[in-house]
C-alpha positions, 0 to 999 in steps of 0.5 A, spaced: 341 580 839 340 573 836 337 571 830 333 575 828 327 573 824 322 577 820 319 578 813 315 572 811 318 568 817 315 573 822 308 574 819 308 566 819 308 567 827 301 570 826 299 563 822 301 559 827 299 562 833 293 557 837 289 561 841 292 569 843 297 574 841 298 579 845 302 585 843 306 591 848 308 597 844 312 601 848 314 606 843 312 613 840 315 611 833 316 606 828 318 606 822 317 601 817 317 601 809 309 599 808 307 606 812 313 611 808 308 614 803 302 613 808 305 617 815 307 624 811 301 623 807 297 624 814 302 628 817 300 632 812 292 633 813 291 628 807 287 621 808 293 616 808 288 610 805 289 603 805 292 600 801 299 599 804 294 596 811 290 592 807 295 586 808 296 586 816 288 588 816 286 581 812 291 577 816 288 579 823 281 578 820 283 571 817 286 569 824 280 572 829 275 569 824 278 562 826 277 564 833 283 567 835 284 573 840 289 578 837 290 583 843 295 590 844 296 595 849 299 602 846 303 606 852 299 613 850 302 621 851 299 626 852 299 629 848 301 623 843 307 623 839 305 624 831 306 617 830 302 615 836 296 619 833 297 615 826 295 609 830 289 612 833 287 614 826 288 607 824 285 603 830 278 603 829 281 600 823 285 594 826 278 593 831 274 592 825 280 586 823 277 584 830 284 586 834 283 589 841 288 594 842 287 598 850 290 604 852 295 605 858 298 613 860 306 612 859 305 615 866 303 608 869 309 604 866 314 604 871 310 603 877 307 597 873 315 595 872 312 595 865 319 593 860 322 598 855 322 594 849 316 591 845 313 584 844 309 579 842 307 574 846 304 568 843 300 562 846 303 565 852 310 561 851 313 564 845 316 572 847 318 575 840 321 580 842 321 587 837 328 590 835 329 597 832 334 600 828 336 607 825 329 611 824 326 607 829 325 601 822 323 594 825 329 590 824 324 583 826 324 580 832 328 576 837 324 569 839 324 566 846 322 560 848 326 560 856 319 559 861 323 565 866 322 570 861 315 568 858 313 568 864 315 575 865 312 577 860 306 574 861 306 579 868 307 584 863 301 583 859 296 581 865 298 588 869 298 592 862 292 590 860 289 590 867 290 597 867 288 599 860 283 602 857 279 601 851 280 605 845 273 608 846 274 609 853 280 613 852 278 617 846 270 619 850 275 622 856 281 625 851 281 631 846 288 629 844 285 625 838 284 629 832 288 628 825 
């Protein structure tokens, strides 16, 4: 792993970006210290509030607002994960922010020769690449500027998304979709 940026330095990549951030997540869980009270509370039936997305969702509106695109495509079971349902719960928030955020069935992964690794890619020249320790806890990420693996993830994001389906889309042709 090289350096690894995160904390302030990496919510500092969502400023600086020009013009598209663009997110694959491949994973069924992620840990972080800001969903802790927040995910049991729904795991338990209880409205998670706010509060502890607020920051995330500011930003998102602030960078959209300039005119920016902020992009993602979740791989989803069926039926998803718990965690895959919070994100569900939470999307509706996320495209308010102005996120566009698709849906893409796990299943299609490995014949789109999708990565098993999550990133970020902004401005279609810098790869973030997202590091996970015990517990599924995000570490940071990994940043790479080398134009071989950009544009590889550039492939990535363009059959991904190619091949996603809205967040309305999936939640008007599944049943999977309850808290």
């Amino acid at each position: 792993m090289g350096n690894l940026v995160s904390g302030e330095a990496f919510v500092d990549l969502f400023r600086r970006f020009e013009h598209t951030a663009y997110r694959l997540e491949v994973r069924t869980s992620y840990g972080s210290s800001e969903e802790d009270d927040a995910f049991p509370r729904f795991l338990a039936g209880e409205d998670p509030g706010l509060d502890w997305f607020e920051p995330w969702l500011d930003l998102m509106r602030e960078q959209t607002g300039h005119g920016k695109r902020v992009e993602r495509v979740r791989l989803i079971d069926d039926p998803p994960s718990d965690y895959l349902r919070f994100e569900l719960w939470g999307t509706p928030h996320n495209l308010a922010a102005g996120e566009d955020i698709r849906y893409l069935d796990r299943r299609k992964a490995p014949e789109l020769d999708l990565p098993a690794h999550d990133y970020w890619l902004f401005d279609s020249r810098l790869v973030a690449r997202l590091e996970f320790g015990q517990q599924d806890r995000f570490l940071g990420v990994t940043l790479d500027e080398t134009p071989s693996i950009v544009v590889r993830h550039c492939y990535w994001r363009d059959a991904a998304w190619h091949h996603a389906e809205t967040f309305d889309r999936y939640r008007e042709r599944t049943t999977t979709i309850r808290t």
